[in-house]
N, C-alpha and C positions, 0 to 999 in steps of 0.2 A: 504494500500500500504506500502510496508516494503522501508523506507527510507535510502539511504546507504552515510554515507559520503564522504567527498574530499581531506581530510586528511589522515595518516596514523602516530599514533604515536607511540612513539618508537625514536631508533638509525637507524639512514636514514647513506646507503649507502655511499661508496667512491669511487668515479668516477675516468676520466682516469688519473688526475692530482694528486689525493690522499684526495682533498679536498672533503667535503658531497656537493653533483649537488645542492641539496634543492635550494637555491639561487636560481642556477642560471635556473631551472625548472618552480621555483614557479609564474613568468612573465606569464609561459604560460598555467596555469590551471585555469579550472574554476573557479569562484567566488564559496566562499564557501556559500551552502543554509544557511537560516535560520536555526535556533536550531529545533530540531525536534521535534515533542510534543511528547506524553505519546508513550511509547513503541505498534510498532505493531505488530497484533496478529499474533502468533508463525504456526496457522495453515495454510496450504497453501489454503483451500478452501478458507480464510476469506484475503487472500494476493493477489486476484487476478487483475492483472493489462490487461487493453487490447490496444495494439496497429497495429499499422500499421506492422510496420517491426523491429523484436528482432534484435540485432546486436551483435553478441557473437565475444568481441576481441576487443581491443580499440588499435590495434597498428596499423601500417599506413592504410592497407587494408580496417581495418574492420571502421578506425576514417574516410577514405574517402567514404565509403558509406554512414555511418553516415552524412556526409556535406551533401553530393549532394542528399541524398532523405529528407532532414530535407529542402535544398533549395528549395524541388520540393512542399515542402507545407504536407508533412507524416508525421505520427507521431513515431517518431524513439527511441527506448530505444536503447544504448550501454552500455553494460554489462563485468565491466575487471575483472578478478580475483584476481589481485593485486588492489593495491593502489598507485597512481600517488604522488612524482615522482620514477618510478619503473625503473631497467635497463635489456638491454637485451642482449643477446649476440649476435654481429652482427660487420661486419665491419665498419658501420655508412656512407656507402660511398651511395648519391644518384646522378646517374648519371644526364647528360643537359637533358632527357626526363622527367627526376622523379622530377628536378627543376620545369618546365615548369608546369608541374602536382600542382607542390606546391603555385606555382603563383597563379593558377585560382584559389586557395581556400584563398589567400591573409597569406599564412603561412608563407611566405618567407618574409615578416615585421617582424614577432618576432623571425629569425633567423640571427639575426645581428652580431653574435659573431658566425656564422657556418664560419669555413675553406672554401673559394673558391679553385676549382680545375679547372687547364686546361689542365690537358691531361693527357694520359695513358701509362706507360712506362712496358712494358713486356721484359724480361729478360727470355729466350730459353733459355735450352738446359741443360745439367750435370753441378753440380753444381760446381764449380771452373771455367767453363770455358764457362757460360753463355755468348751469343749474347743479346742485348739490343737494344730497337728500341720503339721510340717516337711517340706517336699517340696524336693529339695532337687536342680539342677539337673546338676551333676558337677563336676567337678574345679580348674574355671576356666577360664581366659583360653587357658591354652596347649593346651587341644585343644577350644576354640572351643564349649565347651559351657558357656555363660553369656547371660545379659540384658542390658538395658539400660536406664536411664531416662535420656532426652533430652527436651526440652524442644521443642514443635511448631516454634516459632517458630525453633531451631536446626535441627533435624532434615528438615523438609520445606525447609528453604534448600541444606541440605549435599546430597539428594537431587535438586533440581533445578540443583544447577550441575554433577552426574555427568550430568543430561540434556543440557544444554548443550555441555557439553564433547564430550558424544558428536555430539550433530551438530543436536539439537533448538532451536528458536526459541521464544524465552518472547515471548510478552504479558501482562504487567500490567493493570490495573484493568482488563479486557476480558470485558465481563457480557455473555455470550450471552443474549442476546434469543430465540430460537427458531431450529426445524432445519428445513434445506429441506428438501425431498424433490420426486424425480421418478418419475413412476409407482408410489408406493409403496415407494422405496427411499429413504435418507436419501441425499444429496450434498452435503451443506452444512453452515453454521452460517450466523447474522447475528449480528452483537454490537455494542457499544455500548463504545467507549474512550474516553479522555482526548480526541482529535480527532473524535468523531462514530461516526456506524454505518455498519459496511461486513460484507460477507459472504465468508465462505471458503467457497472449493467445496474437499470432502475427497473422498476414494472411500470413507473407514472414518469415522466420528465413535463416538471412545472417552469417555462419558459417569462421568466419575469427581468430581460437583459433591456430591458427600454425602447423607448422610440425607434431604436436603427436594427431592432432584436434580431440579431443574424439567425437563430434559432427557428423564430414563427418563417423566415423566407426557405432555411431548407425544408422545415414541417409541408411548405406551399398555402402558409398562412398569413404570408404577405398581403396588407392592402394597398394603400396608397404608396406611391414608388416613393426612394428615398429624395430624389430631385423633386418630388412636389409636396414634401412636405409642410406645415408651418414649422417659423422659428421664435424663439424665444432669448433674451439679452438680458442679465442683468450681473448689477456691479453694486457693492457697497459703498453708503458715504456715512461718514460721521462728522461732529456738530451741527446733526441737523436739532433745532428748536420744536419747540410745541407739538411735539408728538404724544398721543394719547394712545388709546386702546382700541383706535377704531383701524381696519385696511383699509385704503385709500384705492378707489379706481377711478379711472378717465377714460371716457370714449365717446365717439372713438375718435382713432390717429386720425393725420390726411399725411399723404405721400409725400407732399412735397409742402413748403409754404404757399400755394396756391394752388395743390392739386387736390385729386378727390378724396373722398373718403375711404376708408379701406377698412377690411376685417379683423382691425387689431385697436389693444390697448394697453395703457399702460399702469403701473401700478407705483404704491409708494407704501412700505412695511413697514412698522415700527419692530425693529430686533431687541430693543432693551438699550436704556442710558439716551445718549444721543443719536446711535446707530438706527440706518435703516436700511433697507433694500430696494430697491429703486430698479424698473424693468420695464420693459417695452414685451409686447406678444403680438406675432402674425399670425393669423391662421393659416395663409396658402402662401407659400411662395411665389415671389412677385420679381419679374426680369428686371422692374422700374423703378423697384424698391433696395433700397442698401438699409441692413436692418441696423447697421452704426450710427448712420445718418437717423434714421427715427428714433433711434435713442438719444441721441444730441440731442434732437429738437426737443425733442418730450423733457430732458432735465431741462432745458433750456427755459422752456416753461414752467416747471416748479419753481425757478430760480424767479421769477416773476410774479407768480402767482401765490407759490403761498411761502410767508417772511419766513418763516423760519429753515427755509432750505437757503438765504440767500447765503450764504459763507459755507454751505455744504461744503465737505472735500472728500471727492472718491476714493476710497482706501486700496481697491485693487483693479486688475484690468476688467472691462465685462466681459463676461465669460457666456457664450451663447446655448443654447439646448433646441434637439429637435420640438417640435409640435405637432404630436400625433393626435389629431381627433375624427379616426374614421371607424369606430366603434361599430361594431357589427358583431353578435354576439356568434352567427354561424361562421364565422372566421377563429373563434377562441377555443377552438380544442380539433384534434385529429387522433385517430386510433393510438392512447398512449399516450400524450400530450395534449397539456391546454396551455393559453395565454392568461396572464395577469398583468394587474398595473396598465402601464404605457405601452408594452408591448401588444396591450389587444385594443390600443385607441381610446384607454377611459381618462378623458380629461374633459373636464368641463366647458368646452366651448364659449360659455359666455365669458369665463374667469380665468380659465386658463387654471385652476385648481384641480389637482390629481392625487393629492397624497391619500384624502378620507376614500376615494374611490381605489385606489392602489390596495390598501390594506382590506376595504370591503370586499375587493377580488380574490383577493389571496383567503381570506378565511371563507369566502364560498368554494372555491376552490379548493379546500382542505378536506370540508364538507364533503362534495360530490368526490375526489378522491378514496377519502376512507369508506365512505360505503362501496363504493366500487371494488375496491379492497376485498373487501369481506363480502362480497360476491364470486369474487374472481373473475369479473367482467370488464377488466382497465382498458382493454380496447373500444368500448363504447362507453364513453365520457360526457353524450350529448345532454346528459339533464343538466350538466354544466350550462349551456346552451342558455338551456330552457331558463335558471334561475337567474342567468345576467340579463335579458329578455326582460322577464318580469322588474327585475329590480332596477336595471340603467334604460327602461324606455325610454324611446326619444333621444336619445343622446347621441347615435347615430346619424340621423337625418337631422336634426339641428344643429351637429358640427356640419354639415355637406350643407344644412340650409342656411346659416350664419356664414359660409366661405364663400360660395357661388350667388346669392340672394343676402345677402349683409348689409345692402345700400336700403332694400326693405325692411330687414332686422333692425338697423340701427334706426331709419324713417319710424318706425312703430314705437318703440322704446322713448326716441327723443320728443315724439312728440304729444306721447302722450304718459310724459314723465311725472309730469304735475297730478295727472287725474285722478282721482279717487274710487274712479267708477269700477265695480271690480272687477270688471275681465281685465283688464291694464295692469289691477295691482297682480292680479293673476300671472298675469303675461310675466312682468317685473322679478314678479316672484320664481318662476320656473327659471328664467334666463338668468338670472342672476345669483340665485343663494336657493336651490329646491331642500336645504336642511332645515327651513322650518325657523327661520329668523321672525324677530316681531318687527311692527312697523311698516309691511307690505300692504294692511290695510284687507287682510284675506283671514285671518285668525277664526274668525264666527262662520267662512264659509266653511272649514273644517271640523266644526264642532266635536269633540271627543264624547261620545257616548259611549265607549267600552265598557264604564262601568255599569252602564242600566240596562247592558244587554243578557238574557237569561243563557247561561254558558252549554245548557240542553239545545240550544238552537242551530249552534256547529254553524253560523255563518259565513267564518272568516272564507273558506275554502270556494262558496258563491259567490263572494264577493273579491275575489282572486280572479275569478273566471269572468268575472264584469272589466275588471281593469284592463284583463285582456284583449278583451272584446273593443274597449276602446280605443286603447293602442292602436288596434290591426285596421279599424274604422278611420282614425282619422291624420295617421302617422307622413303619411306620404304627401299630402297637402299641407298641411297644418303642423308640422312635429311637433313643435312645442306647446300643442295643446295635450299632445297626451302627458303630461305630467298636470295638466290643470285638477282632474279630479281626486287625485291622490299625492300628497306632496310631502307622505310621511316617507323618511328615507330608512325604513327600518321595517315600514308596514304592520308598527305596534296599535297604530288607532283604528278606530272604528270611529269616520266622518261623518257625521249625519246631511244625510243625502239621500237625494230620490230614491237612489237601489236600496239601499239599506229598507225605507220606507217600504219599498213593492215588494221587499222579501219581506220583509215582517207579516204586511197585509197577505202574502201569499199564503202564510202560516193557517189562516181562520178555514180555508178549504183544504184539497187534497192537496197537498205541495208536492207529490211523485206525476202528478197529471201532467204535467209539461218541464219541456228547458225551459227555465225561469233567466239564466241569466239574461241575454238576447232582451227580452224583453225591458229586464231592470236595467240595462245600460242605455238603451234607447231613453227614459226617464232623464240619467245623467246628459246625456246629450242634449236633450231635450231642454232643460238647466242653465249648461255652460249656454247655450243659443239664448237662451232667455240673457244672459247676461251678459254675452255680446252686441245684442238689438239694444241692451241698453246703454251700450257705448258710442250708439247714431248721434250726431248732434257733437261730436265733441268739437270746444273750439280750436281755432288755429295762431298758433302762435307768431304767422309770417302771413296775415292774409292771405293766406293761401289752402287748397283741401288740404284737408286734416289728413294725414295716414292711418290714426288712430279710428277715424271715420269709413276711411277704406276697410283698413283689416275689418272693423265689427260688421261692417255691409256682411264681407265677404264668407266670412269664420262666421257668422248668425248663418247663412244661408247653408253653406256645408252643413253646420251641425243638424240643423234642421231636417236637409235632405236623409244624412246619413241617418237620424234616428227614426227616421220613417220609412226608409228600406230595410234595417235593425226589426222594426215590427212588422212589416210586411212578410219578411221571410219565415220569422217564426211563429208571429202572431196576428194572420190576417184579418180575422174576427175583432183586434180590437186596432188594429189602425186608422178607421175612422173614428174611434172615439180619442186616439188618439191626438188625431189632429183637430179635433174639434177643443179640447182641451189647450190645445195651441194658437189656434184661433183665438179662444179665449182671455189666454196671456196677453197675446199681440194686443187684443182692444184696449186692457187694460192700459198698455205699453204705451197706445196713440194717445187717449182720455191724458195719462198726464201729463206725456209734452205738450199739448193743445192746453190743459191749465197750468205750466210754466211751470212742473213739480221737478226739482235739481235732484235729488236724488235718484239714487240707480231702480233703485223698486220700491212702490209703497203697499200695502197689505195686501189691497185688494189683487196687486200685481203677482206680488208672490205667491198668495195663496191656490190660485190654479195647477201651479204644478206641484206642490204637494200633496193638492187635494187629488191628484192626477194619479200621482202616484201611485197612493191607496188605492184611489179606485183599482188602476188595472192593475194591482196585485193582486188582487183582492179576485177581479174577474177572470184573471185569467187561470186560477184554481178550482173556477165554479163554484165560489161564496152563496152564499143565499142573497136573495135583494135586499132583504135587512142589515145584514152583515156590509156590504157593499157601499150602501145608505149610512150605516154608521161609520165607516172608516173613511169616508168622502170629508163629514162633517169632521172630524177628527183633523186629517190632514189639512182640512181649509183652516182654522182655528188656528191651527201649528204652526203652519205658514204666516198667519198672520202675527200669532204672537213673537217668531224667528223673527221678520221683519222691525217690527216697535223695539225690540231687546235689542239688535243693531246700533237704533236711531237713539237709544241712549246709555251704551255701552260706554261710550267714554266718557262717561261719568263719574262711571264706577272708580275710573285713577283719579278723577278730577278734571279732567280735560273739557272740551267741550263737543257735542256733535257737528254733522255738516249740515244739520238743519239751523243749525245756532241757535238750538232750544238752550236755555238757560236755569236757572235754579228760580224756574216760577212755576205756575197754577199749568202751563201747558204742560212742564214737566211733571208734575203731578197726576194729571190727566192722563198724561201718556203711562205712567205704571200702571195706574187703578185699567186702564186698555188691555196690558200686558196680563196683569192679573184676570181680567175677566174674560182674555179668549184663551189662557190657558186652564180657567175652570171648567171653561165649556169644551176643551178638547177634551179633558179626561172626563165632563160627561156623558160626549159623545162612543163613551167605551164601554158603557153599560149593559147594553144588547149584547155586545160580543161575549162568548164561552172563554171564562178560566183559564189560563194557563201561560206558559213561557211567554208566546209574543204579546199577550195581552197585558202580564205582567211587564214585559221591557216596554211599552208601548206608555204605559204607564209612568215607569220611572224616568225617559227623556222628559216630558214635560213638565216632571217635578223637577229634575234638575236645571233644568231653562230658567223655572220659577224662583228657583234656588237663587245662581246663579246670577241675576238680575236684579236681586233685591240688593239696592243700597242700605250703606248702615242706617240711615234715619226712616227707613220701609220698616213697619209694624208688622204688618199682615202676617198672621203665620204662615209658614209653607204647608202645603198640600200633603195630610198625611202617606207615610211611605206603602205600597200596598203588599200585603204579603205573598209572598209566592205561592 
């Protein structure tokens, strides 16, 4: 076995401060082995190691596969080309998802000296005359809802000595040379270390080598050639002033001082003291672009824009990195191997963020691995597939739609950056931060009712096969709306939502009588369309059409269509009731732009498609007409009450609404509203038969009720009903 050290000697590196990291790396790297005995043999027949699963890449990706299948009891080689402590080019920023990540591997102990972040600060539009707007993560540290900025060269050491310790074997400078395979199946690796070339035979080889992954091209898992990649630039400066806790972005670039606009942006990091990181991002490679040149301008701009970078001084050279975002989940794995990290295209297009996606690759991947394992099926790896699918929808076709369509991306975004209205915060929200930040103005469209759900109902698994549904409905037009109805990045909540509602109501009849999903996403669509038609009208900030106006035209009418081919296919019988329910939105939609109502939707607007809902859950199980009758009423009520709890949610911090209701008799009126169509939704539940959904049905609109009551609200809450 050819032994590889944990050292690397020589002149080590100077990090973002100017100082060698060594120090401050060395905390988080393995213990160094034993001295190695007599030199091993140089031929690779006489080197041969055999394990469970090769792991090519020790940076976050490839270090968290490493953990999680070293935990599951495998025997794991990780394999770096460098030598630790190594740096990389990167912004170092890990979002509240990619913290959370780092927790459960216990990394987040030897990152005591990483920068906390709380929130995300985007700056729209040409540059002098940038809009700014605060997204802002939640409360802190103590309930684990914040960021981080660490430093590669710390952070990819503190995650591979959690591999270690778990039971994984590192190798150093060990540059895979090429993948064996027999019959078409990967078995192997060969590499090339400090002592010579020797081969491992693996049963899994997990290719986590980056943006340029020589691995995925011999697998034939290449996508976008290495010439058209995007690039990425960035350099450290220290004495920068007035740095806080928030990341800083700008978009987007223009090419030149008077050229156009382009699929790139740039960013400014707070690293800790006066250090920051400072970076430009392409997305596509551009003949007309010098990605030096838009790094110059872009500091050039800080240095004007915001004071306290004026005496900046850049500590090191910039250092550039590929930009892979052509994410394609049936590109990620071949008889024997998958991709993870960068090497299978997961970075965030709108942000240029990969680290939280790196690490959530590498422990699905662990996942799908070990059961494969213990089947002895490691040639078909495709549910791997299947669960990056589910979990990075859209991520694909909105790197390809932000790169070739960006002048529309960024038109959409800038110009209706201000809006409030919520497909926009929606919009904002998916292209920007899909972890679930506050401040996108989307928080009540996701409502968490997990806990009022009755755990006999086994939904979550329905309501898997809805997300899907939507995806595959509206992905190729639209990409970045399939992350609009689901934006938990974990898939822990349960959003109160149409589907949700038609599978509950399904419950009161036979719910084996039909495919229920199909139907409940059509609902969702039905929805998001609602609250794209509510984004007609929006203004324009250059007298000129709104694009904000465009997209809602355009995205209202797809959704529309799509949800009404959705019931058509599976449920012909209720497609006209359907759209008559739709119809019925719409009027509501015209009545109050015709009486000047600024708001996205008022009660009576909303209540149609909740009431919608119900119904065709309801009908399409073959409910009784009473049953049907009472879950109508139900759902109109609910909608009406969702709505009012909206219009004075932000009260509850203090704040005030967008209707500029204030702390008077209107506000008043509007609880004693809230209260009195959530008494009437639960007594529209009366008719209905005992049990699980009637019970969860039950406890949303207590918790609504809950929920909504300010401190100086008497009223008591709606007793809890027993199961």
């Amino acid at each position: 076995m050819i032994e590889i050290g944990v050292r690397r000697p020589g002149a080590c590196m100077r990090g973002p401060s100017g100082r060698c990291p060594r120090s401050a790396a060395r905390a988080a790297l393995p213990a160094r082995p034993a001295r190695p005995g007599p030199p091993a043999p140089r031929s690779p027949a006489d080197a041969v190691r055999a394990v469970d699963v090769a792991v090519v890449g020790a940076g976050p990706a490839g270090a968290a596969a490493a953990y999680h299948l070293a935990r599951s009891g495998r025997t794991v080689a990780l394999l770096e080309r460098a030598a630790f402590p190594r740096d990389k080019s990167c912004g170092d920023a890990v979002t509240r998802a990619g913290v959370g990540l780092l927790e459960e591997m216990g990394v987040t102990e030897d990152l005591s000296a990483a920068r906390e972040i709380g929130a995300l600060r985007v700056s729209m539009g040409p540059a002098g005359s940038r809009r700014t707007r605060e997204f802002r993560y939640g409360t802190g540290a103590r309930d684990g809802r914040f960021g981080l900025v660490v430093t590669r060269a710390v952070l990819d050491a503190a995650i591979v000595r959690r591999a270690v310790r778990a039971g994984a074997r590192l190798y150093e400078r060990a540059d895979v040379r090429r993948l064996v395979k027999t019959e078409g199946v990967v078995t192997g690796i060969e590499f090339t270390g400090p002592r010579g070339p020797g081969t491992m035979r693996a049963r899994v080889v997990v290719a986590a080598d980056g943006a340029l992954s020589r691995i995925a091209r011999q697998a034939g898992l290449a996508g976008t050639s290495r010439t058209s990649l995007g690039r990425a630039l960035r350099a450290y400066f220290t004495g920068v002033d007035d740095l806080d806790d928030s990341l800083r972005l700008f978009m987007p670039l223009v090419g030149s001082p008077n050229g156009g606009v382009l699929p790139a942006y740039g960013w400014m990091f707070p690293v800790g003291g006066r250090v920051a990181n400072v970076g430009v991002g392409l997305l596509e490679r551009r003949s007309d672009v010098r990605l030096d040149d838009l790094f110059r301008r872009f500091v050039g701009e800080l240095r004007t824009s915001f004071p306290g970078f004026t005496d900046a001084r850049r500590t090191n050279p910039p250092r550039a990195a590929p930009l892979r975002v052509d994410f394609d989940p049936r590109r990620c794995w071949a008889p024997g191997i998958v991709l993870v990290g960068e090497a299978a295209g997961l970075v965030n297009p709108g942000t240029g963020e990969g680290i939280s996606f790196a690490l959530e690759s590498g422990k699905i991947a662990a996942g799908v691995i070990d059961d494969r394992l213990r089947a002895g099926r490691v040639e078909d790896l495709s549910g791997y597939a299947g669960l990056l699918s589910r979990r990075f929808s859209g991520y694909a076709e909105t790197g390809r739609f932000a790169a070739s369509r960006h002048r529309l991306a960024w038109n959409v975004l800038q110009d209706t950056f201000d809006s409030e209205k919520p497909i926009f915060a929606l919009v904002r929200h998916a292209a920007l931060a899909p972890d679930h930040m506050m401040g996108f103005g989307t928080a009540s469209l996701f409502e968490d009712v997990g806990a009022c759900l009755d755990d006999r109902l086994r939904l979550a698994p329905q309501l898997f096969e809805v997300d899907e549904i939507l995806a595959d409905t509206v992905r190729r037009e639209w990409p970045f709306l399939v992350r609009l109805q689901s934006l938990d990045p974990a898939g822990r909540t349960f959003a109160l939502r149409p589907a949700l509602l038609a599978l509950l109501a399904a419950q009161f009849g036979n719910a084996g009588r039909r495919r229920l999903a199909p139907l409940a996403a059509a609902t969702d669509l039905a929805n998001i369309a609602a609250l794209a038609q509510a984004g007609v009208g929006t203004e324009s900030r250059r007298n000129a059409p709104n694009w904000g106006t465009k997209f809602a035209i355009l995205a209202g009418d797809l959704l529309l269509t799509r949800a009404l081919e959705l019931c058509v296919g599976e449920s012909p019988d209720l497609t006209f009731r359907l759209a008559e329910i739709l119809e019925e939105a719409c009027r509501h939609r015209m009545r109050a732009l015709q009486v000047g109502r600024s708001t996205a939707a008022g009660p009576a607007e909303a209540a149609p498609l909740t009431a919608g809902a119900c119904e065709l859950g309801a009908m399409a199980t073959g409910s009784t007409v009473q049953t049907v009758d009472a879950l109508r009423a139900y759902g109109r009520n609910l909608g009406s009450l969702l709505q009012l709890r909206e219009d004075v949610r932000p009260h509850l911090s203090g704040a005030r609404d967008r209707r500029g209701l204030g702390e008077s008799d209107e506000l008043r009126q509007t609880y004693a509203h809230i209260e009195e169509f959530g008494r009437a939704a639960l007594a529209a539940l009366g008719p209905l038969s005992p049990g699980p959904a009637r019970h969860s049905l039950h406890e949303i609109v207590r918790h609504l009720l809950t929920t909504a009551r300010p401190p100086a609200f008497t009223s008591p809450p709606p007793p809890k009903e027993e199961r």
